[in-house]
C-alpha positions in Angstrom: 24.3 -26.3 29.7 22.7 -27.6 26.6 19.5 -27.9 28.5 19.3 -24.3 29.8 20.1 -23.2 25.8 17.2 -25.3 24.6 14.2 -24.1 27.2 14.6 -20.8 26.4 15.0 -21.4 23.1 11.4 -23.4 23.0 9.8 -21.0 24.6 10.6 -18.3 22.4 9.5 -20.7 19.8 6.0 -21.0 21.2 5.9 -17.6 22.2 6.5 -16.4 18.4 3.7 -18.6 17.5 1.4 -17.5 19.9 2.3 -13.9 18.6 1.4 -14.9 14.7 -2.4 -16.3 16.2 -3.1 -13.3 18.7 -2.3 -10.8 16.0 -4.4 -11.6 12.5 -4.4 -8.7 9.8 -6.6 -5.7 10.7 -8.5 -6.6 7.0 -9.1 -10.7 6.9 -9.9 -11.5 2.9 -10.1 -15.1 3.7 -14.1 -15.1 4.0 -14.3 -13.7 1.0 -12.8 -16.8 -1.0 -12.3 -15.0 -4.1 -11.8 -11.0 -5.4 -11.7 -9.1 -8.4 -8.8 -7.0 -9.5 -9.1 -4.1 -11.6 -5.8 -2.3 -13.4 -5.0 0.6 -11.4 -5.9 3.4 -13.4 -3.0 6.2 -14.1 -3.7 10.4 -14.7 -1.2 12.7 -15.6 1.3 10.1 -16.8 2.3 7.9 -19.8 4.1 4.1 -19.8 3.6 0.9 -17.3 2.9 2.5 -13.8 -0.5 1.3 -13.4 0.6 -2.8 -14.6 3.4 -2.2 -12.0 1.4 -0.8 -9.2 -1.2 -3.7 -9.9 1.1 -6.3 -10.1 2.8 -5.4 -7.2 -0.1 -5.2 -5.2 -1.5 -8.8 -5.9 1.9 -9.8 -4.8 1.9 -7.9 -1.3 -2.1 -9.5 -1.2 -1.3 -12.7 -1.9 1.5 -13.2 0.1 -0.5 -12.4 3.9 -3.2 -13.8 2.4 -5.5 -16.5 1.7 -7.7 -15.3 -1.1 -8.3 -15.9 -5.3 -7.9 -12.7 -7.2 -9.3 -12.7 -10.6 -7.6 -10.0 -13.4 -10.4 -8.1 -14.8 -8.1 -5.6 -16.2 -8.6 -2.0 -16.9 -12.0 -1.1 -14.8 -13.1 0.5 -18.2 -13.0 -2.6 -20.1 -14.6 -4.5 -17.5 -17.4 -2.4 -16.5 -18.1 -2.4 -20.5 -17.9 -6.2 -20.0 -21.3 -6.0 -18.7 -22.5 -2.9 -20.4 -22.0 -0.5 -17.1 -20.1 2.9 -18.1 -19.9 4.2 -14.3 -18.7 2.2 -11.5 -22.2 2.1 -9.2 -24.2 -0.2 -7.1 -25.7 -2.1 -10.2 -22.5 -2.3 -12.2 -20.8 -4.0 -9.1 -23.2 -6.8 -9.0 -23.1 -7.1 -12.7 -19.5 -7.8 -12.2 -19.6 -9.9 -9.1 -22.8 -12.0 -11.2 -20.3 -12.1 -13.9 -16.8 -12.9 -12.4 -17.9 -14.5 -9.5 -16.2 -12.5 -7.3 -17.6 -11.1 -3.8 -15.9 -7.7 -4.2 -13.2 -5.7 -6.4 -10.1 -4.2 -5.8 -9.8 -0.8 -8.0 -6.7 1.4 -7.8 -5.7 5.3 -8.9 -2.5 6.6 -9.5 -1.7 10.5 -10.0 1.0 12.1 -10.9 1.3 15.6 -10.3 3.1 18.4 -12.5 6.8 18.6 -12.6 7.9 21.2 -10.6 11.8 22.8 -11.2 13.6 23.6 -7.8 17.0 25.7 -8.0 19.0 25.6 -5.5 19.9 29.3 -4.2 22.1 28.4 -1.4 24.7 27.2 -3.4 24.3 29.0 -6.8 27.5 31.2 -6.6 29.5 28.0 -7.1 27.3 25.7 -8.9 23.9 26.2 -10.5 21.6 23.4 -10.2 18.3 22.6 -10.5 15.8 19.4 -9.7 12.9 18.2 -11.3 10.2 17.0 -8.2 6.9 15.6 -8.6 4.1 14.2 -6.3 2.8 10.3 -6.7 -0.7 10.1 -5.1 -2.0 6.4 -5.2 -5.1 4.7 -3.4 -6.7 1.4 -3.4 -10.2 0.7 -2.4 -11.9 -2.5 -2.0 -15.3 -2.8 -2.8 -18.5 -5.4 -2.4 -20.4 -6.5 -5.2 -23.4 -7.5 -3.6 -24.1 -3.6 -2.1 -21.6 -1.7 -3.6 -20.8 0.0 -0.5 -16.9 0.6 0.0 -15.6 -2.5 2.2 -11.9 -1.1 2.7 -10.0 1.9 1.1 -6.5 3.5 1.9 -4.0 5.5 0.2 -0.9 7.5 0.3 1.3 10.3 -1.0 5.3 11.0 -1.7 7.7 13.2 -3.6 10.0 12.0 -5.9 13.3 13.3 -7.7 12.7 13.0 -11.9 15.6 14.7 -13.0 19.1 16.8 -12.1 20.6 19.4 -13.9 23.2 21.6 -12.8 26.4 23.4 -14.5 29.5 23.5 -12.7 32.2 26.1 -11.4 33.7 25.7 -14.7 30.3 26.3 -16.7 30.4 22.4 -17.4 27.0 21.0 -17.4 26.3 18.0 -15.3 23.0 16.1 -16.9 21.9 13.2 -14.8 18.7 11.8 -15.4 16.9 8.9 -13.4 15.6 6.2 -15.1 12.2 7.6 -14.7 10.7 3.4 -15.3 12.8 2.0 -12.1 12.5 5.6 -10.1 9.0 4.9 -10.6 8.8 1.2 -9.3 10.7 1.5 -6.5 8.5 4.2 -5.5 5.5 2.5 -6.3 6.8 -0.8 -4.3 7.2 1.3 -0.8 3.8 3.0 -0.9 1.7 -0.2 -2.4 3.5 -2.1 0.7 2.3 1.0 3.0 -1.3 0.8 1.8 -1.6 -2.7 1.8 -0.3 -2.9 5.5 -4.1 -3.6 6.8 -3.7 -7.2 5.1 -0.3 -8.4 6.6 0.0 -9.9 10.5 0.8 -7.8 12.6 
């Protein structure tokens, strides 16, 4: 009995393994050894989104794979690192000479306008109205010896900021999301969708 638990048990086992070599990442960073990684930048928005995002991303990079990622901070600051003011062709090598990295990761965040949504079907009893926005981010990885675009994706969802709505009773019901954690837990979904080219699959 024990014996006919264990063979099929093996051969899962082997079978599993097999799986993780036939199936590498679509996007392999390993050959190029070590990357640059710039703060994803943030419009229409105030407060720690873009050191989220970016931190969160190097995590979800670094955990599939096998690769040294170098903080170069806000792409501003180091494009001015070696006197560039637009990110082209020359200002990529100047930062791979620089860093000694073979390409950068750069990021963008967007945020769009808040956009107030009443609810009609219920507003004989109860009045309410939501507070939606848009989060637009992208990622794009690029070489520093061309600076052609090596790999870029990027994604889009709605989100809920804020609730207000007044009661039968004309008793207002406030209820604000912590806009910080609302944030991040959005952010951690779509950074783990655009960064799905670098996991096994």
């Amino acid at each position: 009995m024990l014996k006919r638990i264990l063979v099929p048990a093996a051969l899962c086992l082997f079978l599993a393994s097999c799986a993780l070599r036939m199936f590498p990442p679509a996007f392999d960073l390993g050959p190029l050894q070590r990357i640059g990684l710039a703060e994803f930048s943030v419009e229409k928005a105030e407060g720690p989104l873009g050191r989220m995002a970016t931190q969160q991303f190097l995590e979800e990079i670094l955990r599939w794979q096998r690769v040294e990622v170098v903080d170069l901070g806000p792409l501003e600051e180091a494009l001015g690192s070696v006197g560039a003011d637009r990110p082209d062709r020359l200002a990529y090598q100047a930062l791979g000479d620089r860093y000694d990295v073979a390409a950068v990761f750069t990021g963008r965040i967007l945020i769009s306008d808040i956009r107030p949504e009443i609810d009609l079907r219920n507003i004989l009893r109860r009045l309410s109205v939501r507070a939606r926005f848009n989060i637009f981010i992208s990622a794009t990885l690029v070489s520093t010896d061309s600076g052609g675009v090596m790999w870029t994706r990027s994604t889009e969802r709605e989100g809920e900021a804020a609730r207000l709505g007044v009661g039968p009773r004309g008793v207002f019901d406030f209820g604000l999301r912590d806009q910080e954690e609302n944030h991040r837990r959005m952010l951690q979904r779509m950074v783990r969708d655009i960064t799905r080219d670098f996991r096994r699959r």
